[in-house]
NUKOL-570462 format. One record per residue (C-alpha): residue number from 0; residue in one letter; chain; x, y, z. Coordinates in Angstrom, 3 decimals. Layout:
REM residues N
n,res,chain,east,north,up
NUM,A,A,X,Y,Z
...
//
This chain:
REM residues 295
n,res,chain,east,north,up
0,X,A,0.000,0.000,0.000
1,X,A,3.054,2.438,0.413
2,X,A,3.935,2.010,-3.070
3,X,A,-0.155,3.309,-4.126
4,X,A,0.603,6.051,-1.214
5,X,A,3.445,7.297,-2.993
6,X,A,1.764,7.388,-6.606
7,X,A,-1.331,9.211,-4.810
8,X,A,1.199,11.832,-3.771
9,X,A,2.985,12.554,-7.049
10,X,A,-0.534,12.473,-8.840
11,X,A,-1.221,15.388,-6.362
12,X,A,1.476,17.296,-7.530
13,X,A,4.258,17.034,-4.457
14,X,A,7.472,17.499,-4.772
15,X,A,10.153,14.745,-4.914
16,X,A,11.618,15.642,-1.784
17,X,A,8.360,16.017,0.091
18,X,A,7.283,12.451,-1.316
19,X,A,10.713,11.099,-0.623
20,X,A,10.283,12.621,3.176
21,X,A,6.546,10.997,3.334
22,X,A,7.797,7.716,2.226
23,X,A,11.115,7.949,4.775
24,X,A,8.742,8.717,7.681
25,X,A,6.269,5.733,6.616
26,X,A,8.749,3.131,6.526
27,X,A,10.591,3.759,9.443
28,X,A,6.807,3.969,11.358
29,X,A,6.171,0.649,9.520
30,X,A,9.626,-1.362,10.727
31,X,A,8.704,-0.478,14.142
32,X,A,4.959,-1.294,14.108
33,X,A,6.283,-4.743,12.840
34,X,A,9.013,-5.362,15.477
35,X,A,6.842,-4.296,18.057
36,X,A,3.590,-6.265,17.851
37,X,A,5.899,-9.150,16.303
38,X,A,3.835,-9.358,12.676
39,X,A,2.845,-7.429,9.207
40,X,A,-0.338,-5.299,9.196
41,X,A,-1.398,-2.926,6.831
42,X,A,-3.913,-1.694,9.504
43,X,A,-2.801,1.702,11.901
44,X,A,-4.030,2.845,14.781
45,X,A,-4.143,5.524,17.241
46,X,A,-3.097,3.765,20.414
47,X,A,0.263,2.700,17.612
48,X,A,0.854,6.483,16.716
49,X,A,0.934,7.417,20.527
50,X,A,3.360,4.662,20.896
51,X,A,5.329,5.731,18.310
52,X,A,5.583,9.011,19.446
53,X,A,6.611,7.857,23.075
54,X,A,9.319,5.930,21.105
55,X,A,9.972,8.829,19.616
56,X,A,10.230,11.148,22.283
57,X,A,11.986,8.600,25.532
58,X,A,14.412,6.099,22.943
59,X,A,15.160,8.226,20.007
60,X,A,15.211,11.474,22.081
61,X,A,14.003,13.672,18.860
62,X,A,12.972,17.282,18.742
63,X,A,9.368,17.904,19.002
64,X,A,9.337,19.540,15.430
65,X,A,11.079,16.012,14.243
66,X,A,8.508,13.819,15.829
67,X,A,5.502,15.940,15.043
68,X,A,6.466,15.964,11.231
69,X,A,6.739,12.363,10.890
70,X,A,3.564,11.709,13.152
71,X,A,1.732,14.084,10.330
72,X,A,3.359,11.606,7.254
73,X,A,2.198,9.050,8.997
74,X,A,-1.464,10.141,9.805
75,X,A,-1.921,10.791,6.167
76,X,A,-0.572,7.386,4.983
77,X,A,-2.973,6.076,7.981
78,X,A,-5.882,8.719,6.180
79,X,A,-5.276,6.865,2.579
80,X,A,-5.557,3.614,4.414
81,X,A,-8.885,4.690,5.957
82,X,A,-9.993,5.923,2.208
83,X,A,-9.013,2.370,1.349
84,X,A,-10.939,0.393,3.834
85,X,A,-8.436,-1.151,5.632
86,X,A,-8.771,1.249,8.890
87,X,A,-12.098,1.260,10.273
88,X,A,-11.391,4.946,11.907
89,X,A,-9.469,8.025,10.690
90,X,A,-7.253,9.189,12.850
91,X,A,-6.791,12.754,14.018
92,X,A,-3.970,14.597,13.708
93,X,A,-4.467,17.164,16.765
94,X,A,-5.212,13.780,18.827
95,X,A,-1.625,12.679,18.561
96,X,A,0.852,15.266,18.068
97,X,A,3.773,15.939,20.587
98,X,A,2.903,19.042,22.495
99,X,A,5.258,20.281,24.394
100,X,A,6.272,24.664,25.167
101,X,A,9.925,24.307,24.479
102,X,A,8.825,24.501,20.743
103,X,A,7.698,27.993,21.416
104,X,A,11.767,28.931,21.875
105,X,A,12.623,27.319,18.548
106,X,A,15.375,29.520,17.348
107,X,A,16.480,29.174,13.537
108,X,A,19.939,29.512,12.379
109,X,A,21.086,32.566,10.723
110,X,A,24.386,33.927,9.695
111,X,A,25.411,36.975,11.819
112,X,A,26.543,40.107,10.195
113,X,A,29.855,39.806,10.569
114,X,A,30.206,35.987,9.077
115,X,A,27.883,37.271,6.242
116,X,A,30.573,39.593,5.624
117,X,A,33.361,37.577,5.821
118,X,A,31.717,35.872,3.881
119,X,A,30.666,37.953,0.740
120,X,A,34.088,39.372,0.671
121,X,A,35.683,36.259,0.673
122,X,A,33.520,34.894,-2.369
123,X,A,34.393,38.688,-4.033
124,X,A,37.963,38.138,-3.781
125,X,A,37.817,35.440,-5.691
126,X,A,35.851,36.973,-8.308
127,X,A,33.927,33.888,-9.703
128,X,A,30.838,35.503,-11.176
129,X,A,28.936,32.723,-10.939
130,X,A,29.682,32.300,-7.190
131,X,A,28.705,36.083,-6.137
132,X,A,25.387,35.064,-8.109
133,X,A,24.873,32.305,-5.760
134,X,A,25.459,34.414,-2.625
135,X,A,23.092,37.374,-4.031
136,X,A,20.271,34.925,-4.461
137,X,A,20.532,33.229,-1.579
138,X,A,20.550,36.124,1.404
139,X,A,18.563,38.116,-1.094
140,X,A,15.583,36.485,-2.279
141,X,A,15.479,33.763,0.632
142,X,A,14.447,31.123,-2.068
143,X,A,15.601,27.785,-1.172
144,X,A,17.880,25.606,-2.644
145,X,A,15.837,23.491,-5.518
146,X,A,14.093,26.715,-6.479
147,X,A,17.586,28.496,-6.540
148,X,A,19.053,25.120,-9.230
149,X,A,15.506,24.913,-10.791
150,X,A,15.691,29.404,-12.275
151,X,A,15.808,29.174,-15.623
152,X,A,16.901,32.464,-17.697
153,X,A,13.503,32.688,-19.034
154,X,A,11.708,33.421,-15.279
155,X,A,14.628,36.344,-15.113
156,X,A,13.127,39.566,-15.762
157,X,A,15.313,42.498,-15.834
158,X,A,14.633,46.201,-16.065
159,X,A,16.487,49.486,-16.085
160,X,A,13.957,50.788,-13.269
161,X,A,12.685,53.909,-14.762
162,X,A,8.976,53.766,-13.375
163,X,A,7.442,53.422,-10.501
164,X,A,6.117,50.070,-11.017
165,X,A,9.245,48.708,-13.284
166,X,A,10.928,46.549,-10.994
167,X,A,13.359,43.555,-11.698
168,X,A,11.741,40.516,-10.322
169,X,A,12.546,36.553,-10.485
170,X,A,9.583,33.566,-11.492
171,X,A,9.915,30.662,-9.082
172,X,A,8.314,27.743,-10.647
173,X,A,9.031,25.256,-8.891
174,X,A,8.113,26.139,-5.413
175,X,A,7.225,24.297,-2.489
176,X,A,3.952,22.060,-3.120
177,X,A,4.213,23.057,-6.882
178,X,A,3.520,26.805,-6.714
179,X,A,4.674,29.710,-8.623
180,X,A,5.577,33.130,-6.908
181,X,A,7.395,36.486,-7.786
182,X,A,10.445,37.584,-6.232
183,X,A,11.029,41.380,-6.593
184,X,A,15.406,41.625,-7.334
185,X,A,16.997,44.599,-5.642
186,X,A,19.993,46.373,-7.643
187,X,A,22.764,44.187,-6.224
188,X,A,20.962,41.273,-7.368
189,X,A,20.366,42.713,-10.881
190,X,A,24.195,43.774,-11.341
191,X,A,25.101,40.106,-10.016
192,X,A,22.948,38.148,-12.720
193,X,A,24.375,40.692,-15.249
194,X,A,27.957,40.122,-15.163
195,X,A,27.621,36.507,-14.788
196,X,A,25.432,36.827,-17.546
197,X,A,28.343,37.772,-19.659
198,X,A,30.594,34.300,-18.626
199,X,A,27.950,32.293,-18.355
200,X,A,28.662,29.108,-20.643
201,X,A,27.057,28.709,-24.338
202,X,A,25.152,25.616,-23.591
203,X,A,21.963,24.206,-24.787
204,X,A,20.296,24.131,-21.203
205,X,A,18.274,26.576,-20.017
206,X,A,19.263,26.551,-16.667
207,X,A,20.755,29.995,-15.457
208,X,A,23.871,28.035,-13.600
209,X,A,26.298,26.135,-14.683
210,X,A,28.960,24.374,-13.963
211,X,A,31.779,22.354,-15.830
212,X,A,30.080,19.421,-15.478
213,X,A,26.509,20.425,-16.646
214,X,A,23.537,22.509,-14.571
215,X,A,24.527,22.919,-10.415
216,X,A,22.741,20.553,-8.504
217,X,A,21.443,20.941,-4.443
218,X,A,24.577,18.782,-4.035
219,X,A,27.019,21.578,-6.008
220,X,A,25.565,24.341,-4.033
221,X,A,26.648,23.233,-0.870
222,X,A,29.691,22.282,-1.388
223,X,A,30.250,25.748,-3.120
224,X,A,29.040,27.276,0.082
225,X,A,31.289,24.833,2.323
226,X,A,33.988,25.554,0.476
227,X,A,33.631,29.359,0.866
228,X,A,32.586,29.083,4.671
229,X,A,36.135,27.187,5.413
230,X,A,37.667,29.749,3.094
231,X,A,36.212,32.954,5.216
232,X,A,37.390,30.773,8.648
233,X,A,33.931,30.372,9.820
234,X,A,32.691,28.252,12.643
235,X,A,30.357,26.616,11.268
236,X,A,29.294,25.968,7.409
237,X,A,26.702,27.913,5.961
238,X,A,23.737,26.394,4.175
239,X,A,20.708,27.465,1.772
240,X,A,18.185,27.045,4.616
241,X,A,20.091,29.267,6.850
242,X,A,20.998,31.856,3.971
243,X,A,16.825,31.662,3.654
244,X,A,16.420,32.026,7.540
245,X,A,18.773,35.410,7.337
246,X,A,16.436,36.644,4.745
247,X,A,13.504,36.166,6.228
248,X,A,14.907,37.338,10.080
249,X,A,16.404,40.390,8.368
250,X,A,13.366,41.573,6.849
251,X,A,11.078,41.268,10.345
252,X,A,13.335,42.765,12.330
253,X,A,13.784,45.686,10.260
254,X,A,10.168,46.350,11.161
255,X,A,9.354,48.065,8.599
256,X,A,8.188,44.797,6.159
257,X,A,4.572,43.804,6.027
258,X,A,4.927,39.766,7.289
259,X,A,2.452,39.031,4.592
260,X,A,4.995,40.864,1.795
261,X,A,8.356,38.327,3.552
262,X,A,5.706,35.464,2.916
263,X,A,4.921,36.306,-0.232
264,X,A,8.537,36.611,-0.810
265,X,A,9.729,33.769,0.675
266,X,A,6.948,31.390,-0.198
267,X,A,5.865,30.683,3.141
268,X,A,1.917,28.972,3.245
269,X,A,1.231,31.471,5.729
270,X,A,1.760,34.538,8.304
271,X,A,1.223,32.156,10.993
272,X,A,4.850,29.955,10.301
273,X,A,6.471,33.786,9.557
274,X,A,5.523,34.293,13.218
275,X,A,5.999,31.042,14.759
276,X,A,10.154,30.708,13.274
277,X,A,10.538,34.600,12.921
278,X,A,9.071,36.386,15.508
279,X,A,10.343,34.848,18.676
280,X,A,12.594,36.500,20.979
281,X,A,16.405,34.858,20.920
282,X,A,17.994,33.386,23.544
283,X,A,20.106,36.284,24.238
284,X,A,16.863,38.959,23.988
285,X,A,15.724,37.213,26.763
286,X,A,18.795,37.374,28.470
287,X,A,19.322,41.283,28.144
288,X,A,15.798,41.617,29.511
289,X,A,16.398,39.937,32.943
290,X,A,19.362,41.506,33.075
291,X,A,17.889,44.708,32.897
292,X,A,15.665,44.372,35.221
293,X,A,15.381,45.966,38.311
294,X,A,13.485,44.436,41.613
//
Protein backbone atom coordinates (compact mmCIF):
# COMPACT_ATOMS: atom_id res chain seq x y z
CA UNK A 1 0.00 0.00 0.00
CA UNK A 2 3.05 2.44 0.41
CA UNK A 3 3.94 2.01 -3.07
CA UNK A 4 -0.16 3.31 -4.13
CA UNK A 5 0.60 6.05 -1.21
CA UNK A 6 3.45 7.30 -2.99
CA UNK A 7 1.76 7.39 -6.61
CA UNK A 8 -1.33 9.21 -4.81
CA UNK A 9 1.20 11.83 -3.77
CA UNK A 10 2.99 12.55 -7.05
CA UNK A 11 -0.53 12.47 -8.84
CA UNK A 12 -1.22 15.39 -6.36
CA UNK A 13 1.48 17.30 -7.53
CA UNK A 14 4.26 17.03 -4.46
CA UNK A 15 7.47 17.50 -4.77
CA UNK A 16 10.15 14.75 -4.91
CA UNK A 17 11.62 15.64 -1.78
CA UNK A 18 8.36 16.02 0.09
CA UNK A 19 7.28 12.45 -1.32
CA UNK A 20 10.71 11.10 -0.62
CA UNK A 21 10.28 12.62 3.18
CA UNK A 22 6.55 11.00 3.33
CA UNK A 23 7.80 7.72 2.23
CA UNK A 24 11.11 7.95 4.78
CA UNK A 25 8.74 8.72 7.68
CA UNK A 26 6.27 5.73 6.62
CA UNK A 27 8.75 3.13 6.53
CA UNK A 28 10.59 3.76 9.44
CA UNK A 29 6.81 3.97 11.36
CA UNK A 30 6.17 0.65 9.52
CA UNK A 31 9.63 -1.36 10.73
CA UNK A 32 8.70 -0.48 14.14
CA UNK A 33 4.96 -1.29 14.11
CA UNK A 34 6.28 -4.74 12.84
CA UNK A 35 9.01 -5.36 15.48
CA UNK A 36 6.84 -4.30 18.06
CA UNK A 37 3.59 -6.27 17.85
CA UNK A 38 5.90 -9.15 16.30
CA UNK A 39 3.83 -9.36 12.68
CA UNK A 40 2.85 -7.43 9.21
CA UNK A 41 -0.34 -5.30 9.20
CA UNK A 42 -1.40 -2.93 6.83
CA UNK A 43 -3.91 -1.69 9.50
CA UNK A 44 -2.80 1.70 11.90
CA UNK A 45 -4.03 2.85 14.78
CA UNK A 46 -4.14 5.52 17.24
CA UNK A 47 -3.10 3.76 20.41
CA UNK A 48 0.26 2.70 17.61
CA UNK A 49 0.85 6.48 16.72
CA UNK A 50 0.93 7.42 20.53
CA UNK A 51 3.36 4.66 20.90
CA UNK A 52 5.33 5.73 18.31
CA UNK A 53 5.58 9.01 19.45
CA UNK A 54 6.61 7.86 23.08
CA UNK A 55 9.32 5.93 21.10
CA UNK A 56 9.97 8.83 19.62
CA UNK A 57 10.23 11.15 22.28
CA UNK A 58 11.99 8.60 25.53
CA UNK A 59 14.41 6.10 22.94
CA UNK A 60 15.16 8.23 20.01
CA UNK A 61 15.21 11.47 22.08
CA UNK A 62 14.00 13.67 18.86
CA UNK A 63 12.97 17.28 18.74
CA UNK A 64 9.37 17.90 19.00
CA UNK A 65 9.34 19.54 15.43
CA UNK A 66 11.08 16.01 14.24
CA UNK A 67 8.51 13.82 15.83
CA UNK A 68 5.50 15.94 15.04
CA UNK A 69 6.47 15.96 11.23
CA UNK A 70 6.74 12.36 10.89
CA UNK A 71 3.56 11.71 13.15
CA UNK A 72 1.73 14.08 10.33
CA UNK A 73 3.36 11.61 7.25
CA UNK A 74 2.20 9.05 9.00
CA UNK A 75 -1.46 10.14 9.80
CA UNK A 76 -1.92 10.79 6.17
CA UNK A 77 -0.57 7.39 4.98
CA UNK A 78 -2.97 6.08 7.98
CA UNK A 79 -5.88 8.72 6.18
CA UNK A 80 -5.28 6.86 2.58
CA UNK A 81 -5.56 3.61 4.41
CA UNK A 82 -8.89 4.69 5.96
CA UNK A 83 -9.99 5.92 2.21
CA UNK A 84 -9.01 2.37 1.35
CA UNK A 85 -10.94 0.39 3.83
CA UNK A 86 -8.44 -1.15 5.63
CA UNK A 87 -8.77 1.25 8.89
CA UNK A 88 -12.10 1.26 10.27
CA UNK A 89 -11.39 4.95 11.91
CA UNK A 90 -9.47 8.03 10.69
CA UNK A 91 -7.25 9.19 12.85
CA UNK A 92 -6.79 12.75 14.02
CA UNK A 93 -3.97 14.60 13.71
CA UNK A 94 -4.47 17.16 16.77
CA UNK A 95 -5.21 13.78 18.83
CA UNK A 96 -1.62 12.68 18.56
CA UNK A 97 0.85 15.27 18.07
CA UNK A 98 3.77 15.94 20.59
CA UNK A 99 2.90 19.04 22.50
CA UNK A 100 5.26 20.28 24.39
CA UNK A 101 6.27 24.66 25.17
CA UNK A 102 9.93 24.31 24.48
CA UNK A 103 8.83 24.50 20.74
CA UNK A 104 7.70 27.99 21.42
CA UNK A 105 11.77 28.93 21.88
CA UNK A 106 12.62 27.32 18.55
CA UNK A 107 15.37 29.52 17.35
CA UNK A 108 16.48 29.17 13.54
CA UNK A 109 19.94 29.51 12.38
CA UNK A 110 21.09 32.57 10.72
CA UNK A 111 24.39 33.93 9.70
CA UNK A 112 25.41 36.98 11.82
CA UNK A 113 26.54 40.11 10.19
CA UNK A 114 29.85 39.81 10.57
CA UNK A 115 30.21 35.99 9.08
CA UNK A 116 27.88 37.27 6.24
CA UNK A 117 30.57 39.59 5.62
CA UNK A 118 33.36 37.58 5.82
CA UNK A 119 31.72 35.87 3.88
CA UNK A 120 30.67 37.95 0.74
CA UNK A 121 34.09 39.37 0.67
CA UNK A 122 35.68 36.26 0.67
CA UNK A 123 33.52 34.89 -2.37
CA UNK A 124 34.39 38.69 -4.03
CA UNK A 125 37.96 38.14 -3.78
CA UNK A 126 37.82 35.44 -5.69
CA UNK A 127 35.85 36.97 -8.31
CA UNK A 128 33.93 33.89 -9.70
CA UNK A 129 30.84 35.50 -11.18
CA UNK A 130 28.94 32.72 -10.94
CA UNK A 131 29.68 32.30 -7.19
CA UNK A 132 28.70 36.08 -6.14
CA UNK A 133 25.39 35.06 -8.11
CA UNK A 134 24.87 32.31 -5.76
CA UNK A 135 25.46 34.41 -2.62
CA UNK A 136 23.09 37.37 -4.03
CA UNK A 137 20.27 34.93 -4.46
CA UNK A 138 20.53 33.23 -1.58
CA UNK A 139 20.55 36.12 1.40
CA UNK A 140 18.56 38.12 -1.09
CA UNK A 141 15.58 36.48 -2.28
CA UNK A 142 15.48 33.76 0.63
CA UNK A 143 14.45 31.12 -2.07
CA UNK A 144 15.60 27.78 -1.17
CA UNK A 145 17.88 25.61 -2.64
CA UNK A 146 15.84 23.49 -5.52
CA UNK A 147 14.09 26.72 -6.48
CA UNK A 148 17.59 28.50 -6.54
CA UNK A 149 19.05 25.12 -9.23
CA UNK A 150 15.51 24.91 -10.79
CA UNK A 151 15.69 29.40 -12.27
CA UNK A 152 15.81 29.17 -15.62
CA UNK A 153 16.90 32.46 -17.70
CA UNK A 154 13.50 32.69 -19.03
CA UNK A 155 11.71 33.42 -15.28
CA UNK A 156 14.63 36.34 -15.11
CA UNK A 157 13.13 39.57 -15.76
CA UNK A 158 15.31 42.50 -15.83
CA UNK A 159 14.63 46.20 -16.06
CA UNK A 160 16.49 49.49 -16.09
CA UNK A 161 13.96 50.79 -13.27
CA UNK A 162 12.69 53.91 -14.76
CA UNK A 163 8.98 53.77 -13.38
CA UNK A 164 7.44 53.42 -10.50
CA UNK A 165 6.12 50.07 -11.02
CA UNK A 166 9.25 48.71 -13.28
CA UNK A 167 10.93 46.55 -10.99
CA UNK A 168 13.36 43.56 -11.70
CA UNK A 169 11.74 40.52 -10.32
CA UNK A 170 12.55 36.55 -10.48
CA UNK A 171 9.58 33.57 -11.49
CA UNK A 172 9.91 30.66 -9.08
CA UNK A 173 8.31 27.74 -10.65
CA UNK A 174 9.03 25.26 -8.89
CA UNK A 175 8.11 26.14 -5.41
CA UNK A 176 7.23 24.30 -2.49
CA UNK A 177 3.95 22.06 -3.12
CA UNK A 178 4.21 23.06 -6.88
CA UNK A 179 3.52 26.81 -6.71
CA UNK A 180 4.67 29.71 -8.62
CA UNK A 181 5.58 33.13 -6.91
CA UNK A 182 7.40 36.49 -7.79
CA UNK A 183 10.44 37.58 -6.23
CA UNK A 184 11.03 41.38 -6.59
CA UNK A 185 15.41 41.62 -7.33
CA UNK A 186 17.00 44.60 -5.64
CA UNK A 187 19.99 46.37 -7.64
CA UNK A 188 22.76 44.19 -6.22
CA UNK A 189 20.96 41.27 -7.37
CA UNK A 190 20.37 42.71 -10.88
CA UNK A 191 24.19 43.77 -11.34
CA UNK A 192 25.10 40.11 -10.02
CA UNK A 193 22.95 38.15 -12.72
CA UNK A 194 24.37 40.69 -15.25
CA UNK A 195 27.96 40.12 -15.16
CA UNK A 196 27.62 36.51 -14.79
CA UNK A 197 25.43 36.83 -17.55
CA UNK A 198 28.34 37.77 -19.66
CA UNK A 199 30.59 34.30 -18.63
CA UNK A 200 27.95 32.29 -18.36
CA UNK A 201 28.66 29.11 -20.64
CA UNK A 202 27.06 28.71 -24.34
CA UNK A 203 25.15 25.62 -23.59
CA UNK A 204 21.96 24.21 -24.79
CA UNK A 205 20.30 24.13 -21.20
CA UNK A 206 18.27 26.58 -20.02
CA UNK A 207 19.26 26.55 -16.67
CA UNK A 208 20.75 30.00 -15.46
CA UNK A 209 23.87 28.03 -13.60
CA UNK A 210 26.30 26.14 -14.68
CA UNK A 211 28.96 24.37 -13.96
CA UNK A 212 31.78 22.35 -15.83
CA UNK A 213 30.08 19.42 -15.48
CA UNK A 214 26.51 20.43 -16.65
CA UNK A 215 23.54 22.51 -14.57
CA UNK A 216 24.53 22.92 -10.42
CA UNK A 217 22.74 20.55 -8.50
CA UNK A 218 21.44 20.94 -4.44
CA UNK A 219 24.58 18.78 -4.04
CA UNK A 220 27.02 21.58 -6.01
CA UNK A 221 25.56 24.34 -4.03
CA UNK A 222 26.65 23.23 -0.87
CA UNK A 223 29.69 22.28 -1.39
CA UNK A 224 30.25 25.75 -3.12
CA UNK A 225 29.04 27.28 0.08
CA UNK A 226 31.29 24.83 2.32
CA UNK A 227 33.99 25.55 0.48
CA UNK A 228 33.63 29.36 0.87
CA UNK A 229 32.59 29.08 4.67
CA UNK A 230 36.14 27.19 5.41
CA UNK A 231 37.67 29.75 3.09
CA UNK A 232 36.21 32.95 5.22
CA UNK A 233 37.39 30.77 8.65
CA UNK A 234 33.93 30.37 9.82
CA UNK A 235 32.69 28.25 12.64
CA UNK A 236 30.36 26.62 11.27
CA UNK A 237 29.29 25.97 7.41
CA UNK A 238 26.70 27.91 5.96
CA UNK A 239 23.74 26.39 4.18
CA UNK A 240 20.71 27.47 1.77
CA UNK A 241 18.18 27.04 4.62
CA UNK A 242 20.09 29.27 6.85
CA UNK A 243 21.00 31.86 3.97
CA UNK A 244 16.83 31.66 3.65
CA UNK A 245 16.42 32.03 7.54
CA UNK A 246 18.77 35.41 7.34
CA UNK A 247 16.44 36.64 4.74
CA UNK A 248 13.50 36.17 6.23
CA UNK A 249 14.91 37.34 10.08
CA UNK A 250 16.40 40.39 8.37
CA UNK A 251 13.37 41.57 6.85
CA UNK A 252 11.08 41.27 10.34
CA UNK A 253 13.34 42.76 12.33
CA UNK A 254 13.78 45.69 10.26
CA UNK A 255 10.17 46.35 11.16
CA UNK A 256 9.35 48.07 8.60
CA UNK A 257 8.19 44.80 6.16
CA UNK A 258 4.57 43.80 6.03
CA UNK A 259 4.93 39.77 7.29
CA UNK A 260 2.45 39.03 4.59
CA UNK A 261 5.00 40.86 1.79
CA UNK A 262 8.36 38.33 3.55
CA UNK A 263 5.71 35.46 2.92
CA UNK A 264 4.92 36.31 -0.23
CA UNK A 265 8.54 36.61 -0.81
CA UNK A 266 9.73 33.77 0.67
CA UNK A 267 6.95 31.39 -0.20
CA UNK A 268 5.86 30.68 3.14
CA UNK A 269 1.92 28.97 3.24
CA UNK A 270 1.23 31.47 5.73
CA UNK A 271 1.76 34.54 8.30
CA UNK A 272 1.22 32.16 10.99
CA UNK A 273 4.85 29.95 10.30
CA UNK A 274 6.47 33.79 9.56
CA UNK A 275 5.52 34.29 13.22
CA UNK A 276 6.00 31.04 14.76
CA UNK A 277 10.15 30.71 13.27
CA UNK A 278 10.54 34.60 12.92
CA UNK A 279 9.07 36.39 15.51
CA UNK A 280 10.34 34.85 18.68
CA UNK A 281 12.59 36.50 20.98
CA UNK A 282 16.40 34.86 20.92
CA UNK A 283 17.99 33.39 23.54
CA UNK A 284 20.11 36.28 24.24
CA UNK A 285 16.86 38.96 23.99
CA UNK A 286 15.72 37.21 26.76
CA UNK A 287 18.79 37.37 28.47
CA UNK A 288 19.32 41.28 28.14
CA UNK A 289 15.80 41.62 29.51
CA UNK A 290 16.40 39.94 32.94
CA UNK A 291 19.36 41.51 33.08
CA UNK A 292 17.89 44.71 32.90
CA UNK A 293 15.67 44.37 35.22
CA UNK A 294 15.38 45.97 38.31
CA UNK A 295 13.49 44.44 41.61
Amino acid sequence: MLAEFIHALQEEGNSALTIQAYSNDVKQFLEWLNETIGFETETITETDLREYRQYLNLIKKLKVTSINRKLKSIVQFQRFLHKKGICKTEVELRKVLLKNNIELDYEVKIVEKQDLYRLKRTIEAEGNKRDILIYYLLFATGVRCNELVSIEIDDIHLTERNGKNNYSFLVVRNGKGNKVRKVNLNAQVVMAIREYLKVRPDVASNNLLQGQRGSLTRLAINKILEKYSKMAQLEYIVSPHMARHTFCSSLIKEGKVDPKTVAILSGHSSVDTLYRFYVNSSAEDKQNAVDNLQV
